[in-house]
PDB file with SEQRES, HELIX, SHEET and CRYST1 records, atoms N, CA, C and O in Angstrom:
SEQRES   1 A   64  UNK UNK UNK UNK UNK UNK UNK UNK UNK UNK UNK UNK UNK          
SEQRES   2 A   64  UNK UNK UNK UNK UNK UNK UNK UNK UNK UNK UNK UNK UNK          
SEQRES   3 A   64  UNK UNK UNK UNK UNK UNK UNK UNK UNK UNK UNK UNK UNK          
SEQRES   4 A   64  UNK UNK UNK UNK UNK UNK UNK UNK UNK UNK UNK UNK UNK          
SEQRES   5 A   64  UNK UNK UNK UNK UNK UNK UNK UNK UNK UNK UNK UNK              
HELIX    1 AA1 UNK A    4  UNK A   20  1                                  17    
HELIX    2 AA2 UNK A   32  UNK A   49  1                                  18    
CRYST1    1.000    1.000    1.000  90.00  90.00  90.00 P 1           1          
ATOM      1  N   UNK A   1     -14.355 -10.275  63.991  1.00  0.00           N  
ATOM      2  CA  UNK A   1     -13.624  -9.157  64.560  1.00  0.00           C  
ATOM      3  C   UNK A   1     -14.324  -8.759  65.862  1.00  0.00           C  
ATOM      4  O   UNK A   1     -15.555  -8.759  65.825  1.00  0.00           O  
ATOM      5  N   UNK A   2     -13.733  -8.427  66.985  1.00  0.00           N  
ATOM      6  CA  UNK A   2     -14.220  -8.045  68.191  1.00  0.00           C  
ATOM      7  C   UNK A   2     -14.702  -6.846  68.052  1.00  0.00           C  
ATOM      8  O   UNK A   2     -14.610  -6.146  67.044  1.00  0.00           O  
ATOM      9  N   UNK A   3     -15.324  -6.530  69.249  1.00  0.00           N  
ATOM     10  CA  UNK A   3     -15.954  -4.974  69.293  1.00  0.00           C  
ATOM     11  C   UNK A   3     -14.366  -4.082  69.654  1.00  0.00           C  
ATOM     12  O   UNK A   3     -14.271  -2.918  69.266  1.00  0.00           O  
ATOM     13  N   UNK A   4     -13.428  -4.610  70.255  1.00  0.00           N  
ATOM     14  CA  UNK A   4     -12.611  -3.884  70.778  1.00  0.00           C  
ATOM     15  C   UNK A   4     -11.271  -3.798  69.089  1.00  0.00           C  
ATOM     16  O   UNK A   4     -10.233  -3.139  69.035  1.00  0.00           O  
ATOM     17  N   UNK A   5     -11.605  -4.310  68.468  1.00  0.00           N  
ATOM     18  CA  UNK A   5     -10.550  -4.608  67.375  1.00  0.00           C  
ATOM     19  C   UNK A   5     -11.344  -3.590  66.207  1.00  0.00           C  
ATOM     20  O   UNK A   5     -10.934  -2.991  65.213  1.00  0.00           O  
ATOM     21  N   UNK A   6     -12.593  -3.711  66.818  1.00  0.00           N  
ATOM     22  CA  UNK A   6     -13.265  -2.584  65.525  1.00  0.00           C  
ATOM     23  C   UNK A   6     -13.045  -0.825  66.286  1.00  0.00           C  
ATOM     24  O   UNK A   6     -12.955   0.148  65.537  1.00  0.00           O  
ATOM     25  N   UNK A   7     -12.989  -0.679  67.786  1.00  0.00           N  
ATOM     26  CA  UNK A   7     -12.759   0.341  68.530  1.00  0.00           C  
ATOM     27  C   UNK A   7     -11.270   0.938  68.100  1.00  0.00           C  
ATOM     28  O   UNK A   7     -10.924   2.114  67.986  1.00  0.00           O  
ATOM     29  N   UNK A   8     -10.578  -0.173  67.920  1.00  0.00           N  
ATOM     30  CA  UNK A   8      -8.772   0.056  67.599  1.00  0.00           C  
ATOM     31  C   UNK A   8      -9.092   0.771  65.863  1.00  0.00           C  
ATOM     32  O   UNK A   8      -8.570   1.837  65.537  1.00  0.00           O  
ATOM     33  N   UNK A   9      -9.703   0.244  65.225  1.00  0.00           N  
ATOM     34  CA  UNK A   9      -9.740   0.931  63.829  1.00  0.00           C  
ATOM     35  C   UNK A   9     -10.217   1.977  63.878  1.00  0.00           C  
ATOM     36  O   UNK A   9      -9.435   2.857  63.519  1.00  0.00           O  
ATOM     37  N   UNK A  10     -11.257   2.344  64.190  1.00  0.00           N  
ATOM     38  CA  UNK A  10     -12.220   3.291  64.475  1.00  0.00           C  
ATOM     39  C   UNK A  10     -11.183   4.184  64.443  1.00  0.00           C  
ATOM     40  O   UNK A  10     -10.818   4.892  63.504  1.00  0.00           O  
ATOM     41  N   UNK A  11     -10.566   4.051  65.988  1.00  0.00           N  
ATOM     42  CA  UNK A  11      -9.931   5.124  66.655  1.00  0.00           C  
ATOM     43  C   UNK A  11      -8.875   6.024  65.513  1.00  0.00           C  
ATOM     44  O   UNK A  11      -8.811   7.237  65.314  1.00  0.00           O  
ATOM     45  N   UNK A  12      -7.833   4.472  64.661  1.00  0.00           N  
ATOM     46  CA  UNK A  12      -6.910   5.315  64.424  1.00  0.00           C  
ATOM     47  C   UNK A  12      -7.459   5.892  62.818  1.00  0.00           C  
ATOM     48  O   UNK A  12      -6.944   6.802  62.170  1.00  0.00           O  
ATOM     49  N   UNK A  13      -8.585   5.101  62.456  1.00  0.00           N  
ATOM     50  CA  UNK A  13      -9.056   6.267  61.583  1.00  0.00           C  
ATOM     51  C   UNK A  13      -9.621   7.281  62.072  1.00  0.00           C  
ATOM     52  O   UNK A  13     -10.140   7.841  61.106  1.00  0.00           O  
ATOM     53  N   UNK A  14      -9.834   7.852  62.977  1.00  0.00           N  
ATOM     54  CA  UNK A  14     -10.118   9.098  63.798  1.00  0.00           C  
ATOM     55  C   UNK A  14      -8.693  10.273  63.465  1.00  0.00           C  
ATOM     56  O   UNK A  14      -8.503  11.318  62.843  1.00  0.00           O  
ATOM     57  N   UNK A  15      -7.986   9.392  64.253  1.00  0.00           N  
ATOM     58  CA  UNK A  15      -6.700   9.939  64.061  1.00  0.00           C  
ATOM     59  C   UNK A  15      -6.179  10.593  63.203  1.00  0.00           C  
ATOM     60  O   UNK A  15      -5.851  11.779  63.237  1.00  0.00           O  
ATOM     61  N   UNK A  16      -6.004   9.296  61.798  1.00  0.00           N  
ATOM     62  CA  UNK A  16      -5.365   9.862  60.891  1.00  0.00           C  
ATOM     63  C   UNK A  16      -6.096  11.068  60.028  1.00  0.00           C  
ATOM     64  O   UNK A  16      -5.556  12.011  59.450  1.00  0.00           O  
ATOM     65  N   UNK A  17      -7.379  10.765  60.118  1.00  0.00           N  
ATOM     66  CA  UNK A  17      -8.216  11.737  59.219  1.00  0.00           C  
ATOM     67  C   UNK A  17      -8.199  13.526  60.183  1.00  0.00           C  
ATOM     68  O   UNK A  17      -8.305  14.662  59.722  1.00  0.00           O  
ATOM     69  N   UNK A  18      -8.096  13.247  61.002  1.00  0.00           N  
ATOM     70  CA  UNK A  18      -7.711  14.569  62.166  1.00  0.00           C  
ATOM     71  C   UNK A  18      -6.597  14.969  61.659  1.00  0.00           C  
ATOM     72  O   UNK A  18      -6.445  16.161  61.391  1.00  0.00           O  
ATOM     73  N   UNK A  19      -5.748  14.173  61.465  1.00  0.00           N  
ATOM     74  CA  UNK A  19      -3.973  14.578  61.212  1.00  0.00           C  
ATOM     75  C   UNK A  19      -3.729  15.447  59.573  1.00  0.00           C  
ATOM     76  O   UNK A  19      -3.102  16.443  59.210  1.00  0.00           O  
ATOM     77  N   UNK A  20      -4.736  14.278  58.816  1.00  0.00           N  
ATOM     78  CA  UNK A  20      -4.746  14.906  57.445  1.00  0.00           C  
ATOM     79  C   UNK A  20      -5.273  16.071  57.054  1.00  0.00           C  
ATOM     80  O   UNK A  20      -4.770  16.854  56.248  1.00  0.00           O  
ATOM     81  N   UNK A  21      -6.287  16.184  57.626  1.00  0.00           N  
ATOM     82  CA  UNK A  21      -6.854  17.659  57.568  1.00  0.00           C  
ATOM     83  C   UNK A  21      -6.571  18.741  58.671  1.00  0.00           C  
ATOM     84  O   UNK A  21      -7.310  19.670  58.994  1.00  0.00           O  
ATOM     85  N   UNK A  22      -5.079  18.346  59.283  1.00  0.00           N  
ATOM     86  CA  UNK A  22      -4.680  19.173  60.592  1.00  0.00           C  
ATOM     87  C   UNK A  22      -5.746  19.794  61.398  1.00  0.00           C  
ATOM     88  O   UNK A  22      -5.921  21.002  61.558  1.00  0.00           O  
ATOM     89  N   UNK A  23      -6.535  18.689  61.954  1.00  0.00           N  
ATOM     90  CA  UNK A  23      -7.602  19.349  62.420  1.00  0.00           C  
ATOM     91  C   UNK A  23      -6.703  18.860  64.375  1.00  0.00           C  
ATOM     92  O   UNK A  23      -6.730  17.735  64.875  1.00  0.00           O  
ATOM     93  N   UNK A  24      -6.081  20.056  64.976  1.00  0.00           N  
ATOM     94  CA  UNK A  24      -6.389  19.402  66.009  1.00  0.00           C  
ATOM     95  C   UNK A  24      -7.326  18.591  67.300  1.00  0.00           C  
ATOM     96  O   UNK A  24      -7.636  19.153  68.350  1.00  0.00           O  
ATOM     97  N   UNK A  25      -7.593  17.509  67.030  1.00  0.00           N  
ATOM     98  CA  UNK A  25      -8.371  17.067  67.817  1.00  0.00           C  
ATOM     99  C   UNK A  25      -8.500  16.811  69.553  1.00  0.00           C  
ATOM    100  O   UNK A  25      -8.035  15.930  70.277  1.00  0.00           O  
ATOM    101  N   UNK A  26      -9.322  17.968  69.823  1.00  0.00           N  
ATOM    102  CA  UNK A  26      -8.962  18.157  71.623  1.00  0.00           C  
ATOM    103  C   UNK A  26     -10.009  16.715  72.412  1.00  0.00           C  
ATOM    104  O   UNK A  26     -11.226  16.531  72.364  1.00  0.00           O  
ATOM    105  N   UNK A  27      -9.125  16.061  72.956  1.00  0.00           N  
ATOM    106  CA  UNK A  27      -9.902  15.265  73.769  1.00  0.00           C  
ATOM    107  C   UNK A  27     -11.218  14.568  73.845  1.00  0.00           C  
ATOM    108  O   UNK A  27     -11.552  13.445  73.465  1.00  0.00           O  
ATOM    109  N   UNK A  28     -12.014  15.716  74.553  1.00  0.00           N  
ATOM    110  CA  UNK A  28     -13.449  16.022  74.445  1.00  0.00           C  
ATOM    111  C   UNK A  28     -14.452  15.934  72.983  1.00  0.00           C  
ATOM    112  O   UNK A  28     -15.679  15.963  72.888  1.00  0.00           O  
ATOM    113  N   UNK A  29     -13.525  15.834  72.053  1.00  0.00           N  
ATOM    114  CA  UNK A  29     -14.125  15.810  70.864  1.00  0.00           C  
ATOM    115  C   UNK A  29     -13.951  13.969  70.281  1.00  0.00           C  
ATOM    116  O   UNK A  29     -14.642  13.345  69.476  1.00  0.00           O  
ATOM    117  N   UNK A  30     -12.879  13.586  70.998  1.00  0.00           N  
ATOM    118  CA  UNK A  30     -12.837  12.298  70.223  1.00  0.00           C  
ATOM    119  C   UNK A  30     -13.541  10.818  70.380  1.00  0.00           C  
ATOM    120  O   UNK A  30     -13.392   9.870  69.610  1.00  0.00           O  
ATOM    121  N   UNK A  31     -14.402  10.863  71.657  1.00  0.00           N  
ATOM    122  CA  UNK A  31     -15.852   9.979  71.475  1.00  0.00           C  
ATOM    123  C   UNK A  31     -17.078  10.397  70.874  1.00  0.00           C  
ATOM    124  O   UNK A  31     -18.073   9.676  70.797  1.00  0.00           O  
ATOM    125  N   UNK A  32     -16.992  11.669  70.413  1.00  0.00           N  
ATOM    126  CA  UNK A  32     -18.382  11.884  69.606  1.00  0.00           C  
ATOM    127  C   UNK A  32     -17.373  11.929  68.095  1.00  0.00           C  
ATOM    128  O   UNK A  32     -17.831  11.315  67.131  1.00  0.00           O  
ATOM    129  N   UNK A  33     -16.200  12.562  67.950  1.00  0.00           N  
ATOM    130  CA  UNK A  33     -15.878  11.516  66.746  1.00  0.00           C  
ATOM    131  C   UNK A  33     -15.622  10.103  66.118  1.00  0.00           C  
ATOM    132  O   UNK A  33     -15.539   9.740  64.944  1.00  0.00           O  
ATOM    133  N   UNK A  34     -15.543   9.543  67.113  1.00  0.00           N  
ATOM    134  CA  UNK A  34     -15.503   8.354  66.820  1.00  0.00           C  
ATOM    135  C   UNK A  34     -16.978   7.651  66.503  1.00  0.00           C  
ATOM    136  O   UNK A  34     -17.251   7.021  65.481  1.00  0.00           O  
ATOM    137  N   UNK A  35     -17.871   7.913  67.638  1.00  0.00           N  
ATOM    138  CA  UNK A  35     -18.886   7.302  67.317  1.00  0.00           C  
ATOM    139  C   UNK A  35     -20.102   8.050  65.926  1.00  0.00           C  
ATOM    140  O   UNK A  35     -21.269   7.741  65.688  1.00  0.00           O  
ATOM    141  N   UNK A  36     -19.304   8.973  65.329  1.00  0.00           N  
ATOM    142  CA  UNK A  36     -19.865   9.908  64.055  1.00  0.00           C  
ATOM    143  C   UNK A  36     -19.396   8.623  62.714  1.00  0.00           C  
ATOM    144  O   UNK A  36     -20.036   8.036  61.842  1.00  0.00           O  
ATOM    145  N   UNK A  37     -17.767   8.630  63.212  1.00  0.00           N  
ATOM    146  CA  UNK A  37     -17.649   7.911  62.253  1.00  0.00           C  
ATOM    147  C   UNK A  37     -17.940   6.696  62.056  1.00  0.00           C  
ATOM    148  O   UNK A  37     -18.183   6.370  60.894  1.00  0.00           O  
ATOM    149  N   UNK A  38     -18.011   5.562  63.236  1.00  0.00           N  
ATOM    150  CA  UNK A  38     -18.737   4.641  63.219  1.00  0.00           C  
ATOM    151  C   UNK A  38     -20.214   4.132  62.530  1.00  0.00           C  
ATOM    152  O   UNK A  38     -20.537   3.024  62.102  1.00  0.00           O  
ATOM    153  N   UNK A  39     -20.911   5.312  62.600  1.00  0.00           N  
ATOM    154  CA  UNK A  39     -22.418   5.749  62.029  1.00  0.00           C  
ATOM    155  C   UNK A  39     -22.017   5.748  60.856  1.00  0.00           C  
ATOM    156  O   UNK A  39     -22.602   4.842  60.263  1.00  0.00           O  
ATOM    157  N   UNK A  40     -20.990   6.544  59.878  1.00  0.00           N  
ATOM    158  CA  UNK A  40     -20.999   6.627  58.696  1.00  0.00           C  
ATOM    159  C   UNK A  40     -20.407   5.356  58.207  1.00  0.00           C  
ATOM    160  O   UNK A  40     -21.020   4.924  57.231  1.00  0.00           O  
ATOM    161  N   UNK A  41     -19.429   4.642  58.575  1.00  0.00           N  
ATOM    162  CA  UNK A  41     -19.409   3.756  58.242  1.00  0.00           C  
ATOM    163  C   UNK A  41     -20.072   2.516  57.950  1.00  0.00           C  
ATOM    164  O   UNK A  41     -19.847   1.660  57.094  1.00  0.00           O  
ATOM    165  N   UNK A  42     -21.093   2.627  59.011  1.00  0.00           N  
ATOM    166  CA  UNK A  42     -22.624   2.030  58.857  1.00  0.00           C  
ATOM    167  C   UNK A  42     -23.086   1.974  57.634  1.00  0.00           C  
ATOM    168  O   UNK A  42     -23.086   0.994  56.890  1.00  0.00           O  
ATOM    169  N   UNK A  43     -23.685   3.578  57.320  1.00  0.00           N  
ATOM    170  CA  UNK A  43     -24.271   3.425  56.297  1.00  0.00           C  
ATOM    171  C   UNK A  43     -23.381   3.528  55.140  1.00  0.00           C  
ATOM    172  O   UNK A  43     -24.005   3.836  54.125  1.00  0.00           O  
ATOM    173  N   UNK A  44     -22.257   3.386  54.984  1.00  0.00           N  
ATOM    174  CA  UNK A  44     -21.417   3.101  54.023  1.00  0.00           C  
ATOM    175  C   UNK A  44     -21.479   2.193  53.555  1.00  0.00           C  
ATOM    176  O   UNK A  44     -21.335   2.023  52.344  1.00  0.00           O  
ATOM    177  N   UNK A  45     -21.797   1.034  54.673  1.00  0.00           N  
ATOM    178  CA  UNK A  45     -21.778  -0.757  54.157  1.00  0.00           C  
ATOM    179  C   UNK A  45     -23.151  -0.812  53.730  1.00  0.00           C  
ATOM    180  O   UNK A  45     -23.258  -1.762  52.956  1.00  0.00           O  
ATOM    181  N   UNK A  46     -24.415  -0.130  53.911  1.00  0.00           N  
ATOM    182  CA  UNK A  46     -25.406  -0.322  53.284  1.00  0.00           C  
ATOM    183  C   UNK A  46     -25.420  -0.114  52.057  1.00  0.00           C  
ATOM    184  O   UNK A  46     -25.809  -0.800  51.112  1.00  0.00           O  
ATOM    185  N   UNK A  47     -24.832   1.185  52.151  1.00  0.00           N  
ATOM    186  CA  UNK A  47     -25.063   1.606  50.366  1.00  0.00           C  
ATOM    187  C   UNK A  47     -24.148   0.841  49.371  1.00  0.00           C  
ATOM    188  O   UNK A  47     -24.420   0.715  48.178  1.00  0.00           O  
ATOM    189  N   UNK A  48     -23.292   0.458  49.835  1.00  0.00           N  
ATOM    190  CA  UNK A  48     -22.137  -0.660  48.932  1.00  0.00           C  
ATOM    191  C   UNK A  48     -22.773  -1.956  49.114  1.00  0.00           C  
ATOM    192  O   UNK A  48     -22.472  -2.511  48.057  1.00  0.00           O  
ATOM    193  N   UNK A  49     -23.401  -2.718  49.723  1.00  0.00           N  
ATOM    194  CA  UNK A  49     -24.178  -3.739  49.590  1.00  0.00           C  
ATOM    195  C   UNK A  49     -25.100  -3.574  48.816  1.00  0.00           C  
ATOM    196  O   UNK A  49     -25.285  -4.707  48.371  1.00  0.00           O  
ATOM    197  N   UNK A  50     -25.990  -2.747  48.232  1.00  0.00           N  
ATOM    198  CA  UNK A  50     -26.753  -2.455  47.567  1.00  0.00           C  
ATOM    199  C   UNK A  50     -25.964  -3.068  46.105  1.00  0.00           C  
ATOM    200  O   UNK A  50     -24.865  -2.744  45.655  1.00  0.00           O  
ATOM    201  N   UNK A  51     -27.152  -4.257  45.465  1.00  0.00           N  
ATOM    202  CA  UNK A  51     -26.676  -4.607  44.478  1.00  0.00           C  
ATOM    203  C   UNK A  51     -27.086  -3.978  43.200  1.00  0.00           C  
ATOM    204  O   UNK A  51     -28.282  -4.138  42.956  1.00  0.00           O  
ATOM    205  N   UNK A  52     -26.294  -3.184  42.162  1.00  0.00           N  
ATOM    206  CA  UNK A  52     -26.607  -2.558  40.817  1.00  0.00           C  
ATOM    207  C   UNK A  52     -25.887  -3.425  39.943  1.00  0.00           C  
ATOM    208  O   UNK A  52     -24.925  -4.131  40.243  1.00  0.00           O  
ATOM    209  N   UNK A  53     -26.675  -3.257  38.370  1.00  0.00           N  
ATOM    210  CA  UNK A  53     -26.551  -3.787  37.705  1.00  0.00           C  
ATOM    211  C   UNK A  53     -25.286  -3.350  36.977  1.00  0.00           C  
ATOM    212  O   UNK A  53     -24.799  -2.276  37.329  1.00  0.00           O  
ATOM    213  N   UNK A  54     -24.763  -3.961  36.124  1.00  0.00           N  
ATOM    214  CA  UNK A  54     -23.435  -3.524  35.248  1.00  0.00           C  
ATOM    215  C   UNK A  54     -24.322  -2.448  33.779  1.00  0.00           C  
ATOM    216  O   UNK A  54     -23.779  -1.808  32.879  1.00  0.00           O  
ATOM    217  N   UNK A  55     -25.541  -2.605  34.026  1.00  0.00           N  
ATOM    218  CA  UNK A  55     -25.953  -1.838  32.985  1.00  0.00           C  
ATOM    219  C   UNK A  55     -26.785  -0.644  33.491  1.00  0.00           C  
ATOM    220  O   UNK A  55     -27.331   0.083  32.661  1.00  0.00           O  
ATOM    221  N   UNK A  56     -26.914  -0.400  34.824  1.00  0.00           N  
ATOM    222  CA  UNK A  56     -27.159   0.766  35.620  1.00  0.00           C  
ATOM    223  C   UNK A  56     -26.692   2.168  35.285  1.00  0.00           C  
ATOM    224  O   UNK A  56     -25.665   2.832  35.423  1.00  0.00           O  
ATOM    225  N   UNK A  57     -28.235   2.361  34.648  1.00  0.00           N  
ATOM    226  CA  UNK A  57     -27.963   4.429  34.290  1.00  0.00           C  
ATOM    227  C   UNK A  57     -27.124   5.268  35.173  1.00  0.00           C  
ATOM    228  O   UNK A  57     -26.954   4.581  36.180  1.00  0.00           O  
ATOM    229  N   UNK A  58     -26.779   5.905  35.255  1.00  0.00           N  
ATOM    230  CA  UNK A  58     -26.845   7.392  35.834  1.00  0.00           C  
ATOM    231  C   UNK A  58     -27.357   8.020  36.262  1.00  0.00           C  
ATOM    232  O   UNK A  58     -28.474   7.736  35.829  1.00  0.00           O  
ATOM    233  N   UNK A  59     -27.544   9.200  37.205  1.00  0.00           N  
ATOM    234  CA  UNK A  59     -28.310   9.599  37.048  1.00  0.00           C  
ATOM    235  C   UNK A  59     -28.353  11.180  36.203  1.00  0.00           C  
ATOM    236  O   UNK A  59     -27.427  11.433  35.433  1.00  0.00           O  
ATOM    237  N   UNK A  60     -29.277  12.014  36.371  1.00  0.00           N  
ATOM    238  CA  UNK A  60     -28.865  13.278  35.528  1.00  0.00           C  
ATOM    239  C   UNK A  60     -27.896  13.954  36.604  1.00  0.00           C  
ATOM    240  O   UNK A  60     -27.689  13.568  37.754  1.00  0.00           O  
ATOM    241  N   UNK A  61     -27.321  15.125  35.904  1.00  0.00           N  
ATOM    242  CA  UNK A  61     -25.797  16.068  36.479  1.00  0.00           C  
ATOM    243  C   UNK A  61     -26.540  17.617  36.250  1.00  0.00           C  
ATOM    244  O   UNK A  61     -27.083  18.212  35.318  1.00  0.00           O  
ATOM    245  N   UNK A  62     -26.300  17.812  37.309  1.00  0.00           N  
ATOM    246  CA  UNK A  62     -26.893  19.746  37.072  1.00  0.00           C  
ATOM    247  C   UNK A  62     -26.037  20.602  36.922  1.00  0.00           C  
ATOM    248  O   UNK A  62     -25.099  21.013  37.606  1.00  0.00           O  
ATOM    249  N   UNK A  63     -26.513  20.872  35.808  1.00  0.00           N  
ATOM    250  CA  UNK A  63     -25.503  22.322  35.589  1.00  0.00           C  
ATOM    251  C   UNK A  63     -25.935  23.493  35.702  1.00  0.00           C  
ATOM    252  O   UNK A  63     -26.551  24.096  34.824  1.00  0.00           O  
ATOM    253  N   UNK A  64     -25.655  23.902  36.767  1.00  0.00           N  
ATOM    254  CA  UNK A  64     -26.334  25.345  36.588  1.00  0.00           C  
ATOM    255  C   UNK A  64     -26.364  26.432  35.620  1.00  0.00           C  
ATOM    256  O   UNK A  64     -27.038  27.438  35.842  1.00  0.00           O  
TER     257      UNK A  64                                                      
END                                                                             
């Protein structure tokens, strides 16, 4: 995939996630969103590459 074909995704997941949460998105805001989400997507693929076992605990749940 090109850098410019990953810029095209990026973008219109920018978009749609702006749209869904009616966030209007002014201009000025949409290269530091984009490159926010780019970052998270980053470490998205790290943590899903991370291999666990099928017999992998839990961890504990707090209840206050």
């Amino acid at each position: 995939m090109s850098a410019s074909d990953e810029e095209n995704i990026t973008a219109r997941a920018v978009d749609t996630a702006a749209a869904l949460f009616g966030v209007a998105m002014q201009p000025e805001w949409r290269a530091a969103a984009m490159m926010n989400f780019a970052t998270l997507t980053g470490a998205a693929g790290l943590v899903l590459a991370f291999p666990l076992e099928d017999e992998a605990e839990y961890g504990p749940v707090f209840h206050p």
